[in-house]
Each structure stands twice: as C-alpha cells, then as structure tokens.
Backbone as CSV, one residue per row, in Angstrom:
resi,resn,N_x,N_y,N_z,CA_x,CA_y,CA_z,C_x,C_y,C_z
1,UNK,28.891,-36.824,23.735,27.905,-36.068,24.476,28.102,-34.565,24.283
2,UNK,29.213,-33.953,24.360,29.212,-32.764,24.190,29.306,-32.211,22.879
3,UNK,29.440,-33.077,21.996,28.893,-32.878,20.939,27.567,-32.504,20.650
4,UNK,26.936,-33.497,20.589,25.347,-33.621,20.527,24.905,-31.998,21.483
5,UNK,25.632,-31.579,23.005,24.904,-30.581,23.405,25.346,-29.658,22.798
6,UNK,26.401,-29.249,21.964,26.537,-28.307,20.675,25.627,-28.132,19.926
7,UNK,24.999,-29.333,19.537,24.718,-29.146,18.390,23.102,-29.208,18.452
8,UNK,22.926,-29.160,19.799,21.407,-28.893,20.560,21.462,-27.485,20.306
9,UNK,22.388,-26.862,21.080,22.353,-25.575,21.269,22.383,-24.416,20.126
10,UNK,23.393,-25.196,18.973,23.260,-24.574,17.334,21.764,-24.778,16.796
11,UNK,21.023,-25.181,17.354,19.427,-25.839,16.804,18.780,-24.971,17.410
12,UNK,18.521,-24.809,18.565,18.027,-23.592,19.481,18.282,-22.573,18.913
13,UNK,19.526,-22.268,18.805,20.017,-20.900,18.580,19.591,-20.115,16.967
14,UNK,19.066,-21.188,16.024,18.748,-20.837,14.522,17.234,-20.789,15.135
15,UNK,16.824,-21.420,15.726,15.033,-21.602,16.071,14.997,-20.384,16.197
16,UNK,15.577,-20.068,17.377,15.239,-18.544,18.139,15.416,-17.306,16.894
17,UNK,16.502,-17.465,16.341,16.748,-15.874,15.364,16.033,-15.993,14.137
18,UNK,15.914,-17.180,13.632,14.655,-17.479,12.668,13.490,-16.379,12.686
19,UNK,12.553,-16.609,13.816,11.554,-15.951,13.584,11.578,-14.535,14.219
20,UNK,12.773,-13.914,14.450,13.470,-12.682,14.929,13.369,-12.583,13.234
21,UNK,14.323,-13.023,12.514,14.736,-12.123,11.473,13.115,-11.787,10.482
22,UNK,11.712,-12.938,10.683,11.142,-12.760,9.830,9.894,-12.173,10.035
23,UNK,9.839,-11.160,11.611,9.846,-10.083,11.850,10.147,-8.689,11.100
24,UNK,11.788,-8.808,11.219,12.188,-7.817,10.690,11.772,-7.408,9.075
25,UNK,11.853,-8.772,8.566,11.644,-8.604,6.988,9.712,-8.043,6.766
26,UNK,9.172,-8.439,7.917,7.580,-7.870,7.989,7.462,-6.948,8.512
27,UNK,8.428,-5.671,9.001,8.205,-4.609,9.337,8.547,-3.901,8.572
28,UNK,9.703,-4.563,7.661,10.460,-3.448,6.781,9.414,-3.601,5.294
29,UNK,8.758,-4.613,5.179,7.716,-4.577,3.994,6.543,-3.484,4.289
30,UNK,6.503,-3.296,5.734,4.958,-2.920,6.431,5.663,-1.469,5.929
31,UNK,7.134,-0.930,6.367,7.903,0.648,6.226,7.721,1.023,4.803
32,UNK,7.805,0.014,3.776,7.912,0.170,2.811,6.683,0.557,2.065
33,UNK,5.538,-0.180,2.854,3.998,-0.092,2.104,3.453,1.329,2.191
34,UNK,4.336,1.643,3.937,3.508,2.661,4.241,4.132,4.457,2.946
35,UNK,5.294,3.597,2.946,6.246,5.300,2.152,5.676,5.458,0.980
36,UNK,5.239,3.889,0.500,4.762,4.179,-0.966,3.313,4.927,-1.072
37,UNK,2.708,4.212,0.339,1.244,5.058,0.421,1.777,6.492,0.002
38,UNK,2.262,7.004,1.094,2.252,8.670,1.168,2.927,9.018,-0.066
39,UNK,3.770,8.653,-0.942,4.302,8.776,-2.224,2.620,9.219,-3.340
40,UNK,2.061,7.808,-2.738,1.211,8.052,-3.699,0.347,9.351,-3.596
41,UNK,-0.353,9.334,-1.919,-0.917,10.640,-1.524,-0.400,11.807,-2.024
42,UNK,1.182,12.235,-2.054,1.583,13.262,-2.444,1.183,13.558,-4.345
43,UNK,0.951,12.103,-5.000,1.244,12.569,-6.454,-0.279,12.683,-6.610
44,UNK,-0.906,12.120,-5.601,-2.387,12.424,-5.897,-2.677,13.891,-5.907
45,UNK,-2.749,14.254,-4.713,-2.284,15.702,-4.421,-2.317,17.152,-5.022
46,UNK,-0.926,16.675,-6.056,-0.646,17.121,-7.323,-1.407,17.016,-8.203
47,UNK,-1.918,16.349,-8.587,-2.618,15.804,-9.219,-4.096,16.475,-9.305
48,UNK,-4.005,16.688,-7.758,-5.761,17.095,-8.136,-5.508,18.822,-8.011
49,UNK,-4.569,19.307,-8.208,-4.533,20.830,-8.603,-5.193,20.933,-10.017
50,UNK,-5.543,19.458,-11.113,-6.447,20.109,-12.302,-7.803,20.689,-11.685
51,UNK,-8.072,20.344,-10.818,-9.473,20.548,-10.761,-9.838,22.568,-11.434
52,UNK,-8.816,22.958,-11.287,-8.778,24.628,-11.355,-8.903,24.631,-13.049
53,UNK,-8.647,23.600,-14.350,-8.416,23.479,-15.160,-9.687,23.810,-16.058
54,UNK,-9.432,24.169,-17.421,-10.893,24.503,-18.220,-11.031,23.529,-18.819
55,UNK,-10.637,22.145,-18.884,-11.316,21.216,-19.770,-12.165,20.203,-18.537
56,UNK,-13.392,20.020,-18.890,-13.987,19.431,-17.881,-13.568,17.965,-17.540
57,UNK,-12.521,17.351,-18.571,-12.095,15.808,-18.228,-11.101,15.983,-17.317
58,UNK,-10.535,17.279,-17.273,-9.292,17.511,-16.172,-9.516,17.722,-14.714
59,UNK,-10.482,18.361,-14.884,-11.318,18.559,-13.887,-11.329,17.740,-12.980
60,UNK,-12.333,16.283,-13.839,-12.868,15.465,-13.370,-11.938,14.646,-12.777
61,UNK,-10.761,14.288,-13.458,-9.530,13.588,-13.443,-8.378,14.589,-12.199
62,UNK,-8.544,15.907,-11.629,-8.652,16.543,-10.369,-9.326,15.922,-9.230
63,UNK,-10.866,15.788,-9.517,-11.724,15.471,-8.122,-11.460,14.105,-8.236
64,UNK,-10.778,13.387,-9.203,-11.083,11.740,-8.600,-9.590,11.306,-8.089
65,UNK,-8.162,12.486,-8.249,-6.990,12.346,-7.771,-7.587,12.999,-6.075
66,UNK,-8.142,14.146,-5.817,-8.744,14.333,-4.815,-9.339,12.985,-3.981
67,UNK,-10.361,12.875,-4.747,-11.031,11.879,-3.501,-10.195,10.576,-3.786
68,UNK,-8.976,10.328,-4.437,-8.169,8.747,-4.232,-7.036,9.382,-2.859
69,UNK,-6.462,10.420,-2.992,-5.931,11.144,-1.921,-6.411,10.863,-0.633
70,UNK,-7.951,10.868,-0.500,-8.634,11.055,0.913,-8.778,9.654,1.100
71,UNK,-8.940,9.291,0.054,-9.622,7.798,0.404,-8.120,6.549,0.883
72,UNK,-6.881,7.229,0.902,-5.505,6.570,0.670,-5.206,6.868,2.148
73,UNK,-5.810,8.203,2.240,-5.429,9.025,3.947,-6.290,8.238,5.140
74,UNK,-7.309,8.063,4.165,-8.720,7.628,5.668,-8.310,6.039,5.764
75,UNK,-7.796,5.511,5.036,-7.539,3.539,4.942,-6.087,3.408,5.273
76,UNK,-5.361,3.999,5.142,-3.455,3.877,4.693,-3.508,2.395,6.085
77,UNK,-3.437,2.541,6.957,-3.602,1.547,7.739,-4.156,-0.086,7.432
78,UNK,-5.216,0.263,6.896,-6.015,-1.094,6.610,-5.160,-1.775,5.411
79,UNK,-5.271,-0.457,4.376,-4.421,-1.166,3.509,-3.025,-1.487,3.464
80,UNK,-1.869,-1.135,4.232,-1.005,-1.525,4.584,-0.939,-2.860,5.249
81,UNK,-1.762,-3.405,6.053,-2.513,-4.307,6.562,-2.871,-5.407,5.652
82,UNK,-3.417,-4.985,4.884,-4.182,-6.012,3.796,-2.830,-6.462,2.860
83,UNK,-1.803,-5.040,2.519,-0.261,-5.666,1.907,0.321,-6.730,2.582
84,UNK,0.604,-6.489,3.506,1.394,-7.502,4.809,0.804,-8.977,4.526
85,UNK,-0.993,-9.043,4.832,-1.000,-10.399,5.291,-1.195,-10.992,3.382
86,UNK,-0.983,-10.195,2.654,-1.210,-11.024,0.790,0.174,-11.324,0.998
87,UNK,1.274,-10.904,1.446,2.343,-10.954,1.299,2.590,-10.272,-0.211
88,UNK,2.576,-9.130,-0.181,2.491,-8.253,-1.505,4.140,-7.887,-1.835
89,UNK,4.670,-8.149,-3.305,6.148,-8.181,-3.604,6.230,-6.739,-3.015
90,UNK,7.213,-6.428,-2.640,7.647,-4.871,-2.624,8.443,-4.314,-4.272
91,UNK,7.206,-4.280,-5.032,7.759,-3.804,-6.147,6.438,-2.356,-6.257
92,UNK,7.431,-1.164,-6.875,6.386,-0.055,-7.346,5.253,-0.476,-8.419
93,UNK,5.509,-1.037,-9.107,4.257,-1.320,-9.841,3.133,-2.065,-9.338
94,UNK,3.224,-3.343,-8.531,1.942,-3.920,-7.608,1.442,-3.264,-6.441
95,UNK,2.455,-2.065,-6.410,1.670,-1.052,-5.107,0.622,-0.718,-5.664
96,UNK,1.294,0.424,-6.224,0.243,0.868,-6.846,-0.913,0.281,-7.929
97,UNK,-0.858,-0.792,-8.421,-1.955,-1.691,-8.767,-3.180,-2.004,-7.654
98,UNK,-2.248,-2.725,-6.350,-3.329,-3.024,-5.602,-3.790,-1.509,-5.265
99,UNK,-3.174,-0.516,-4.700,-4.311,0.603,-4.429,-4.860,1.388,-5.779
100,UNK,-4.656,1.243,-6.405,-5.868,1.561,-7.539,-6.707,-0.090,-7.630
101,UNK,-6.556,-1.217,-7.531,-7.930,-2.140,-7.234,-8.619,-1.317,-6.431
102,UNK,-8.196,-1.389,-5.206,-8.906,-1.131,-3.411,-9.816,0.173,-3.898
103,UNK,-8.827,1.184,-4.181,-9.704,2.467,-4.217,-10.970,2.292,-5.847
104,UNK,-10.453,1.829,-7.000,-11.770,1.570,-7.988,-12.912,0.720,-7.395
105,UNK,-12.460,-0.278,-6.843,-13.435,-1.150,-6.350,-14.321,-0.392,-5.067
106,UNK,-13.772,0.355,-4.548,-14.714,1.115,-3.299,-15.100,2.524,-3.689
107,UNK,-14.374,3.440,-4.797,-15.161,4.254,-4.765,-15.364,4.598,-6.239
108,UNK,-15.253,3.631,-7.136,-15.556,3.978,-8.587,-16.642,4.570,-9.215
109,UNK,-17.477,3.958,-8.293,-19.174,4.196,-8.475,-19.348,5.742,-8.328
110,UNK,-18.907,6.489,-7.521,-18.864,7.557,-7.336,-18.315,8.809,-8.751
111,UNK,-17.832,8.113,-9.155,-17.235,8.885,-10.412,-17.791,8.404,-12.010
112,UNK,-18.949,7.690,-11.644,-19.462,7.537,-13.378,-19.838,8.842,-13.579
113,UNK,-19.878,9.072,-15.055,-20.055,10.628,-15.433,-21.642,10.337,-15.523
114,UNK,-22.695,11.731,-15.440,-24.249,11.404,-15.548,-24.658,11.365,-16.714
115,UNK,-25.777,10.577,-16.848,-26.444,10.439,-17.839,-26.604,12.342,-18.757
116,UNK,-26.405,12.315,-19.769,-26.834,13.529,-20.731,-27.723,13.397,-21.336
117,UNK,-29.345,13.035,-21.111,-30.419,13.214,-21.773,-31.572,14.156,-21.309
C-alpha cells in the first residue's frame, strides 16, 4: 500500500510540472520571436537610410525596408502569435522567412514598380 501511494504521488507530481515546464518552453519561444522581431526592425531601419541614395533601385529597396519596418512595428504581436501557435523552430533563418512571407503577402502589392508607357 504505501508503495502504490508513492507511486500515486510520483504520477501527480510529473502531471503537475509537465505542463509547468511546457509553459516555460512557450514563453521562452514567444521571448525569442519577439527579439528577433526587433532585430529585424532595427536592420530594416538601417536599411531604409538608402532611400537618401541616387540610384533609384536603392531608393526603392529604402522605402520597402521602411514600410517592412512599420509593417513589423504595427503586427509584432500578431505575428509573434501566429509563431507560437505554428509552433515555429526557433532558428534565424525561418524567422525571418516567415516575416518576409507575412509582410510580401500583405504588402507586396504596394511595391510593384509602374507601368512606363
């Protein structure tokens, strides 16, 4: 008998910290999504200092680090959000993959160059 209530209590006791620890591992993915956001914001940033530049592809390649900047600032939430529940690896390269999907897919349209006729 007092066996068995050992070994009740070792059963309980993994139940309970179980979904404690897998918490932790979903906050520290959520810490992680969010640093890489602002990583990215900052190189965007940088990035869009071409806009001051004389070749007009630099330029252009300025206003679209610009508006991926704003567009990273106005969502960082959602998309941190949207990392979490894909269960997205915490690797630098699929970060930044999925937010260049998110941001081409929502504001690509915005940046075709115009017709020249």
């Amino acid at each position: 008998m007092k066996t068995m209530v050992s070994v009740v209590f070792v059963v309980l006791m993994v139940c309970m910290v179980a979904p404690a620890q897998g918490g932790d591992e979903a906050q520290a993915r959520k810490v992680y999504y969010e640093s890489a956001i602002t990583q990215e914001i900052a190189a965007c940033r940088a990035k869009s200092e071409l806009r001051s530049s004389r070749s007009p592809n630099l330029r252009m390649k300025g206003h679209r680090e610009a508006s991926k900047a704003l567009f990273l600032e106005t969502h960082k939430a959602q998309l941190v959000d949207s990392m979490v529940a894909l269960n997205l690896e915490t690797k630098t390269y699929k970060v930044e993959r999925f937010l260049n999907d998110r941001f081409n897919c929502t504001c690509y349209a915005q940046w075709t160059p115009p017709d020249k006729t």
